[in-house]
C-alpha positions in Angstrom: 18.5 -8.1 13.9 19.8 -10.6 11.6 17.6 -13.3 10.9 13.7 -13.6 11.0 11.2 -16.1 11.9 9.9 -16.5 8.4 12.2 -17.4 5.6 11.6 -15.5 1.8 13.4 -15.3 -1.3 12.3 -11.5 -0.8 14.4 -10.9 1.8 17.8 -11.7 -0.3 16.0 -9.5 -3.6 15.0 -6.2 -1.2 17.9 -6.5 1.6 16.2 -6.5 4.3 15.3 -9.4 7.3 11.2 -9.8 7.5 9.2 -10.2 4.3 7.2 -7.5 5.6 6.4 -4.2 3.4 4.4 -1.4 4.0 2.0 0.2 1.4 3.2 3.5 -0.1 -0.2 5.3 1.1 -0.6 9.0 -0.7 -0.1 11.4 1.8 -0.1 9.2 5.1 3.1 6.8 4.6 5.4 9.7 5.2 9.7 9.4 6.5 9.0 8.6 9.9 6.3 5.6 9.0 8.7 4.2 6.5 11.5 4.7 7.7 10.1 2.8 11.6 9.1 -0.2 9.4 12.7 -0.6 7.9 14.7 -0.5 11.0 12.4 -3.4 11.9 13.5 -5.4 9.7 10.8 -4.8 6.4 10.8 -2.1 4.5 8.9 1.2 4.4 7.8 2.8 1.5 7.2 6.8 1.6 3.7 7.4 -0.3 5.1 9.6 -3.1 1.9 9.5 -5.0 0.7 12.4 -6.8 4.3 13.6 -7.5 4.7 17.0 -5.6 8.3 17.4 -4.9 8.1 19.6 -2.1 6.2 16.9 0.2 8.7 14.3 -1.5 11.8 16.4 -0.9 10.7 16.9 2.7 9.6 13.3 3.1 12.8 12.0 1.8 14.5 14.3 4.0 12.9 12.6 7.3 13.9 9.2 6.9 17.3 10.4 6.1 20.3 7.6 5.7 17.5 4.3 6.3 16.9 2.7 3.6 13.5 3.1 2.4 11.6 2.4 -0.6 9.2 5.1 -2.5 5.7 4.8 -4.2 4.8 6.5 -7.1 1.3 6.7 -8.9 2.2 6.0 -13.1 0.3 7.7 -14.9 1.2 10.8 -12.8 4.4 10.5 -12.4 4.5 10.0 -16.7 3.1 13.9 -16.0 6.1 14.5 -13.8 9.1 12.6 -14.3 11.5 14.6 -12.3 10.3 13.5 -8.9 12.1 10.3 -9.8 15.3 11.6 -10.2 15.3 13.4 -6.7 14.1 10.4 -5.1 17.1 8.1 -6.3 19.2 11.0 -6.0 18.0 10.8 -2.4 19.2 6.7 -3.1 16.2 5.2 -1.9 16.6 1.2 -2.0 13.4 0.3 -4.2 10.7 2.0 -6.2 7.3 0.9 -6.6 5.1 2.0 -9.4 1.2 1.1 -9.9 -1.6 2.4 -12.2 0.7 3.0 -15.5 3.2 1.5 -17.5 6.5 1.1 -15.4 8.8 0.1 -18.7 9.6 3.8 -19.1 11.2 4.3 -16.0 12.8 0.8 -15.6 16.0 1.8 -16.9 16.8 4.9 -14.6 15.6 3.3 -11.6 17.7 -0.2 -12.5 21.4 2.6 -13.5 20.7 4.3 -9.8 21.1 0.2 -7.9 17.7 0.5 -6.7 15.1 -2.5 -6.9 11.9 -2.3 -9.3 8.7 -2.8 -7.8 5.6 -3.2 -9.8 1.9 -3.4 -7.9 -0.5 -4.9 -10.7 -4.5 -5.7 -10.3 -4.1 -8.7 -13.0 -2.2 -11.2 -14.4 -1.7 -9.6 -17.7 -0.7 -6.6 -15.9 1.9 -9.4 -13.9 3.4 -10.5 -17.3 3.8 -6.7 -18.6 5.7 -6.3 -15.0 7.9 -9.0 -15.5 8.6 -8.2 -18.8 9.7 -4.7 -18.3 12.4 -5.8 -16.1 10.3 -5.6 -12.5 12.4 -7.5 -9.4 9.1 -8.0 -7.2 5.4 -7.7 -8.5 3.0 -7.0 -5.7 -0.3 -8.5 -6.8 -2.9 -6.5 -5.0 -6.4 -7.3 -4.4 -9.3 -5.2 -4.1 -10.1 -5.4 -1.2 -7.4 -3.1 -0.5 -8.1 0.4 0.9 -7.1 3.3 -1.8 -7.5 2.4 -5.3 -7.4 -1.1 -6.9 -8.8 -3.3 -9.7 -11.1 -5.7 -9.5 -9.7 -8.9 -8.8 -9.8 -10.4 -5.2 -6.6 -11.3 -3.3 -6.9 -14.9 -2.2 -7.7 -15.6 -6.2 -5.2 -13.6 -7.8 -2.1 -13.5 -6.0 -1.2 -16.9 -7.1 -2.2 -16.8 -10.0 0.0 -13.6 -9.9 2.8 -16.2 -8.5 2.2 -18.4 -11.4 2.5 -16.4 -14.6 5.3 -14.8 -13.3 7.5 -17.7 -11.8 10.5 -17.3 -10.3 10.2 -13.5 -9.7 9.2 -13.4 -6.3 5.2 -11.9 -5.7 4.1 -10.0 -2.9 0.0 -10.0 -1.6 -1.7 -6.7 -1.2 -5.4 -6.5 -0.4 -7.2 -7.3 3.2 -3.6 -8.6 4.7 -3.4 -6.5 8.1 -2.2 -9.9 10.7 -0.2 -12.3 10.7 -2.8 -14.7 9.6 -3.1 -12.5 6.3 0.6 -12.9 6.1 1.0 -16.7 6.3 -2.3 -17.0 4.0 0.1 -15.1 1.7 3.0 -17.2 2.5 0.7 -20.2 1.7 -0.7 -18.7 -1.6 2.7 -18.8 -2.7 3.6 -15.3 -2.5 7.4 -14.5 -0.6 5.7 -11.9 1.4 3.1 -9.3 2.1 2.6 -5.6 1.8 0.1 -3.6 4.3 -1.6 -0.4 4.4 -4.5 -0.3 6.5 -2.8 -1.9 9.4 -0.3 0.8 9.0 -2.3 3.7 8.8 -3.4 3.4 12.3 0.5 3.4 13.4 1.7 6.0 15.7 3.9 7.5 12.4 1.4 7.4 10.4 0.1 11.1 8.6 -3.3 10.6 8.9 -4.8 12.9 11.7 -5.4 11.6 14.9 -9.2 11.6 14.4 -9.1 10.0 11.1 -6.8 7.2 13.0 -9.4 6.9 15.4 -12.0 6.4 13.0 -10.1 3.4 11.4 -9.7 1.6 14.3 -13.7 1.7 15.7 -14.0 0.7 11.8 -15.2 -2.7 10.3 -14.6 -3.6 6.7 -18.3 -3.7 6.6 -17.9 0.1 6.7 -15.6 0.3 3.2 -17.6 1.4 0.1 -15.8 2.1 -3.2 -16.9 5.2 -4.6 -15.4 8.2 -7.1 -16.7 10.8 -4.7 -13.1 11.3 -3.3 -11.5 11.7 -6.8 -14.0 13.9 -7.9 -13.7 16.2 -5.3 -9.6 16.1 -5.1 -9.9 17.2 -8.8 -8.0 13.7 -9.8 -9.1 12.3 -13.2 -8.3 8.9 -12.8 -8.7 6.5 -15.4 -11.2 4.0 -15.6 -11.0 0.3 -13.7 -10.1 2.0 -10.6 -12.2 2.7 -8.0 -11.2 4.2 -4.8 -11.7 2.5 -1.6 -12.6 4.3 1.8 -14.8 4.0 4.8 -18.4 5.4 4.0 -19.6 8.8 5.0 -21.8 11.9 4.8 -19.5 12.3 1.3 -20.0 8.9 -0.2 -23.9 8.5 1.2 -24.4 12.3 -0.5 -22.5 10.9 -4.0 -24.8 7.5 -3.8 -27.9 9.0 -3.0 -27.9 11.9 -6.3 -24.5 11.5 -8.0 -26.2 14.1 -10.9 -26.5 16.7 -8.0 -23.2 16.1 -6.4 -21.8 16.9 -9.5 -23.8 20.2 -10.3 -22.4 21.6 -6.7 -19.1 20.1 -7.0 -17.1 23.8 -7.1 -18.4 24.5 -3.8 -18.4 21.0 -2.7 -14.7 21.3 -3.0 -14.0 24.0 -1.0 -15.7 22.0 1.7 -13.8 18.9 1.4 -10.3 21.0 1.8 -11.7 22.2 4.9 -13.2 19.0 6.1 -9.4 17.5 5.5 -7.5 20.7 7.5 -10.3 20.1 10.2 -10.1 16.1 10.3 -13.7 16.0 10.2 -14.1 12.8 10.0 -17.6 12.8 8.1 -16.5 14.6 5.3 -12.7 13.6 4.5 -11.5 10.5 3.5 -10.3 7.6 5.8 -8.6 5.4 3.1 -8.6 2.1 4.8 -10.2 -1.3 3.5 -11.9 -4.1 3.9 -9.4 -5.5 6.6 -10.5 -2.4 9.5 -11.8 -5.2 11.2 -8.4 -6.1 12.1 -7.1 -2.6 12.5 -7.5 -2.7 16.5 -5.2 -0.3 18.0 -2.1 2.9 17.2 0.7 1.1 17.8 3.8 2.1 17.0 5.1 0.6 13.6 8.6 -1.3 14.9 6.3 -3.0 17.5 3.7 -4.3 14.3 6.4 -5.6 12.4 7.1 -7.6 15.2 3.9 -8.7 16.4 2.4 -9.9 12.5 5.9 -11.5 11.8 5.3 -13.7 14.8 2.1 -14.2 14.1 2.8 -15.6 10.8 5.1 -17.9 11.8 2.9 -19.4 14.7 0.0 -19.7 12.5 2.5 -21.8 9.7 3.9 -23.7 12.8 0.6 -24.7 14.1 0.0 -26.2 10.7 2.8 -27.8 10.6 1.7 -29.6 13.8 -1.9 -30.3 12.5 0.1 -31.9 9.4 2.1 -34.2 11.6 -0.5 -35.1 13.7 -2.3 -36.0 11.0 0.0 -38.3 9.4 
């Protein structure tokens, strides 16, 4: 594999062939996901998210010698620091941080050789990326499944691209085809990161029922609620709502979110046996707005593949219209 269809700065920054990434999903993007989608040419990110080490470790462990990045949530991982040191320990190839400052860990992750990724949800947040040193800023939209701001992708990304010139910006949010890609590719970003369309993937972590659900799913389905949080016990702070396909859970939190709260002890213990059960009307699919486009489980070598080309088909056909045209 040594050259792709689309040609990005990115490629040269992150070593790897396809400006593809995929989204460092809590939980789901485990070894095998990521490390499928790097020896396709992209790069896979494990979901480190809350910062247990013992999932990490074991995680880390799976995708053994392939390069693979590794996502961290900030503000936890300012509560548990040491997860970073056994993942570049491990020598993982980038490190992408969201929801919290990423200047304090900047200058271990830049001594171990690995790249610094930053996810923002605004352009100040893009300037405070840049500033601490980031290599890529992944300007993510909220259309995204999980949490996000409140900015929309096709707006923000380039203004993203803009504020934080020449840095090279990736587009998060509602990309899950190769038409997202290119769209990103046109926006000016150098590339595109994907979570929803991975989730369905044959690596994914996400039981097979909850896989199921995403792909019968339309983005008409996605509701952004705090149910979730609330009943995982995660205080997140405020601007950041989570993102998942509507349910018995986020109906029962719309309908009476005073009562929900008053029964939430025993509400919990339900939702940890609603997630070891896969029942699907009680635990959280975490996809977004783009389950439309979320169609099938493939397996996640074959995706990169199949959005790549379809990316550069879509920018060659309008080419054509251009010279047609003229």
């Amino acid at each position: 594999m040594s050259s792709s269809l689309l040609h990005s700065p990115l490629a040269a920054t992150l070593g790897i062939v396809h400006p593809l990434l995929s989204a460092p999903m809590a939980g789901v993007a485990g070894g095998r996901l990521a490390t499928a989608v790097s020896r396709a040419g992209g790069l896979g990110f494990i979901g480190g998210g809350y910062c247990d080490p013992e999932w990490i470790g074991a995680e880390l462990a799976a995708a053994g010698d392939v390069p693979v990045g590794i996502g961290f949530i900030g503000w936890r991982l300012a509560a548990r620091p040491t997860v970073l040191d056994l993942a570049l320990a491990h020598g993982v190839r980038a490190v992408l941080l969201s929801f919290g400052e990423a200047a304090p860990f900047a200058p271990a992750i830049r001594a171990a050789g690995a790249r610094l990724v930053v996810q923002v949800q605004s352009v100040a947040q893009a300037r405070a990326a840049r500033d601490a040193g980031a290599d890529v800023v992944v300007a993510q939209g909220s259309e995204a499944g999980g949490h996000a701001g409140q900015r929309a992708t096709l707006p923000l990304v380039p203004a993203v691209v803009d504020a934080v010139a020449p840095l090279p910006v990736v587009a998060a949010g509602g990309i899950a085809d190769g038409r997202g890609l290119a769209a990103a590719l046109m926006l000016g970003a150098a590339g595109g990161m994907l979570g929803s369309r991975f989730y369905a993937c044959a690596e994914s972590l996400a039981a097979p029922a909850l896989r199921a659900v995403a792909v019968a799913a339309s983005g008409d389905d996605s509701v952004r609620s705090p149910a979730f949080d609330r009943l995982r016990g995660w205080d997140w702070p405020p601007g950041y709502a989570l993102r998942t396909l509507a349910n018995a859970v986020t109906r029962e939190y719309a309908a009476d979110p005073a009562a929900f709260e008053r029964d939430i002890d025993s509400a919990r213990i339900d939702y940890a046996r609603a997630v070891a059960t896969a029942d699907t009307e009680r635990a959280a699919v975490i996809v977004g707005e783009a389950a439309d486009l979320v169609g099938d489980c493939p397996p996640a070598a074959d995706l990169v593949v199949r959005i790549v080309a379809e990316a550069a088909a879509c920018l060659a056909g309008a080419a054509a219209l251009l010279r047609r045209d003229a």
